[in-house]
C-alpha positions as CSV (number, residue, x, y, z in Angstrom):
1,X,145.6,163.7,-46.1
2,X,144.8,163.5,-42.8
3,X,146.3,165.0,-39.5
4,X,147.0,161.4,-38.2
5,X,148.9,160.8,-41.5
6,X,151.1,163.7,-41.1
7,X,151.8,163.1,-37.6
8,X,152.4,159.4,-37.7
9,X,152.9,158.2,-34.3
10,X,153.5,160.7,-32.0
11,X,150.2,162.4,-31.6
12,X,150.9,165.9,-30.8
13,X,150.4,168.8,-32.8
14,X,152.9,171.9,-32.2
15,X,152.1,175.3,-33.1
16,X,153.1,179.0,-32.1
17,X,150.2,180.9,-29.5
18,X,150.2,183.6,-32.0
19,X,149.0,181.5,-35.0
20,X,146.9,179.5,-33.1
21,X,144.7,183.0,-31.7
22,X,145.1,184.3,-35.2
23,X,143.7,181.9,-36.7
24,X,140.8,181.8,-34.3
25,X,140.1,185.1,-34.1
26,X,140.0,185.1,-38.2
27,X,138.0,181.9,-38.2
28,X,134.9,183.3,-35.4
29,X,134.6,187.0,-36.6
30,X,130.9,188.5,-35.5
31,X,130.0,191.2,-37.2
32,X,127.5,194.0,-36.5
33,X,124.2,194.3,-38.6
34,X,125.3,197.9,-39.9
35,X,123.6,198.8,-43.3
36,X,123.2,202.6,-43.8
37,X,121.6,202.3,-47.9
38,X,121.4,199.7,-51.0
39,X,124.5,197.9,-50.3
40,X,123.2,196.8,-47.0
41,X,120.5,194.1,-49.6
42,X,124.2,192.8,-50.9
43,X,125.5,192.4,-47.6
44,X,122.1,190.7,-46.4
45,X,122.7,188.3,-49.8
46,X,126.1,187.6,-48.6
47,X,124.7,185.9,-45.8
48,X,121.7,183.9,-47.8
49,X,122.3,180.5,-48.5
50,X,123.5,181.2,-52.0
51,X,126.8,183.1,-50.6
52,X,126.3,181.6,-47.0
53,X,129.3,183.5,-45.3
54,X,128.8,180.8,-42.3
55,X,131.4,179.3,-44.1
56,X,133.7,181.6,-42.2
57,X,132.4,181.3,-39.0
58,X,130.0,184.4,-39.6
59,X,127.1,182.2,-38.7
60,X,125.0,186.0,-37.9
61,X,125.2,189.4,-38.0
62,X,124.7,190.8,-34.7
63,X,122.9,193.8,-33.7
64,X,124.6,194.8,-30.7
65,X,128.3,196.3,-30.7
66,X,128.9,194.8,-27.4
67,X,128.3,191.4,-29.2
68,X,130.5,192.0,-32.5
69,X,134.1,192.5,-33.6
70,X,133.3,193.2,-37.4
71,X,132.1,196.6,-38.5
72,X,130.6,196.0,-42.6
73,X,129.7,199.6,-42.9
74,X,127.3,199.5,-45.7
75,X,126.3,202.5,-47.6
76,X,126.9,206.0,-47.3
77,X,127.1,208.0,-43.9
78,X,125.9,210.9,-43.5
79,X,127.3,213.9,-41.0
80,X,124.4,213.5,-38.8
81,X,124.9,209.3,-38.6
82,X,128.8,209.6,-38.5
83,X,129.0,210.3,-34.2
84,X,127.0,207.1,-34.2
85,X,128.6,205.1,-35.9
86,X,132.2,206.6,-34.4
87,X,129.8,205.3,-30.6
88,X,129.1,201.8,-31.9
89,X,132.7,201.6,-32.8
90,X,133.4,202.3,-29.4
91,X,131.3,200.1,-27.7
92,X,132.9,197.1,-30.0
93,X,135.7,195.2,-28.1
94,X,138.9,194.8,-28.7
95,X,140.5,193.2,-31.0
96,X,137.7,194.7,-33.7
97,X,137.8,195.6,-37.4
98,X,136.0,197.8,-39.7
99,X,134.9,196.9,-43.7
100,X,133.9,199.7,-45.6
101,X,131.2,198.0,-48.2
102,X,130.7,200.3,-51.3
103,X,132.1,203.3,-53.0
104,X,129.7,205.6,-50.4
105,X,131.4,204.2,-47.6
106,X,134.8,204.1,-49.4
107,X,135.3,207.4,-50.7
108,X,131.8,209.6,-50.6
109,X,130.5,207.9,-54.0
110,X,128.4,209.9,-56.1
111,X,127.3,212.0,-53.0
112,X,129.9,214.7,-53.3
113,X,128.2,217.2,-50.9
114,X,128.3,218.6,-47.3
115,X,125.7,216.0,-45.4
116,X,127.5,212.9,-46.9
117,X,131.0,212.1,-45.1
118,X,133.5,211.4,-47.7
119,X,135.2,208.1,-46.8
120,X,134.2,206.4,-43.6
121,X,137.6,206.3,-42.8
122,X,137.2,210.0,-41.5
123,X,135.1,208.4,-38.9
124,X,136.8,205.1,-37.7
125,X,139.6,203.2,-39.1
126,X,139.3,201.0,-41.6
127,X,141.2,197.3,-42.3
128,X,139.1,196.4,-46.1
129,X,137.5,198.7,-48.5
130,X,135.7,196.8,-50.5
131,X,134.6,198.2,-54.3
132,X,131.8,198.6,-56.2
133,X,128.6,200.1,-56.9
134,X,126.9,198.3,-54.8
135,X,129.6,195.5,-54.4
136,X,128.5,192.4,-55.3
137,X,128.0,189.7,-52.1
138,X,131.4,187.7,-53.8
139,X,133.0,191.2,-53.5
140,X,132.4,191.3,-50.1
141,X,133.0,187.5,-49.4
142,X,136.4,188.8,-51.0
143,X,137.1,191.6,-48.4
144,X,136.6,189.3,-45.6
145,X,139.1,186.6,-46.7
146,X,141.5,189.6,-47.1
147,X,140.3,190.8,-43.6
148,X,141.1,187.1,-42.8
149,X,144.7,187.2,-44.2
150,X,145.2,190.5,-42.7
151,X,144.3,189.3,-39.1
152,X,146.2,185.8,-39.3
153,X,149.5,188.2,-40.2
154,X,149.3,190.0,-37.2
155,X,151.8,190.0,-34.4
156,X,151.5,190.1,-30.4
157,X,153.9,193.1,-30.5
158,X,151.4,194.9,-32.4
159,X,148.6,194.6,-30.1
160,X,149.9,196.8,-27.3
């Protein structure tokens, strides 16, 4: 069923600002080429033809901050990589959001030690964690639709 169906005959379309820049700020995320171990191969994957996440308007990962509004952080980070990645966040404008892509990223994984940071969120803040060991490219096809949902539910009172 088509939008002319719907309408009829009047030939307008109304809708509120705030869904309409929700839903196109969900619907043309960039994100940042960011993969720090083995889940960055899944990430990649997610992005092959097989997953193709161009679907939603993720037609490339982008290798500059100043470019991107997406953070997949992929893998674990270290002490030594954490100020970087805390300056690349920083250098991403606003509005921007952060996946954290793995148990490493999510919580420290296996690497329970003093040179691995234990949650990404220590570092910058985090919208989606996204599971697994590595996740699977689904998994994180799954994180962004939440990411998606997330970003389509927000209000212009909250972006102050």
């Amino acid at each position: 069923m088509g939008v002319e169906q719907k309408l009829g005959n009047m030939g307008i379309v109304t809708l509120k600002l705030e869904e309409l820049v929700n839903w196109s700020r969900a619907n043309a995320m960039w994100p940042m080429l960011f993969g720090l171990a083995c889940c960055a191969i899944e990430m990649m994957s997610a992005q092959a033809s097989h997953y193709d996440m161009s679907r939603f308007g993720m037609e490339l990962m982008r290798a500059s901050p100043r470019q991107s509004d997406l953070m997949i952080v992929a893998g674990r980070v270290t002490r030594k990589m954490a100020p970087v990645v805390r300056r690349l966040y920083d250098q991403m404008p606003d509005p921007k959001w952060v996946i954290a892509m793995g148990d490493c990223a999510s919580c420290g994984g296996v690497f329970n030690n003093y040179a691995v940071v234990q949650g990404v969120d220590e570092v910058v803040p985090v919208d989606v964690y996204v599971a697994g060991c590595p996740p699977r490219p689904d998994a994180l096809i799954h994180g962004i639709l939440t990411l998606h949902e997330k970003v389509r539910g927000e209000k212009f009172k909250d972006w102050a």
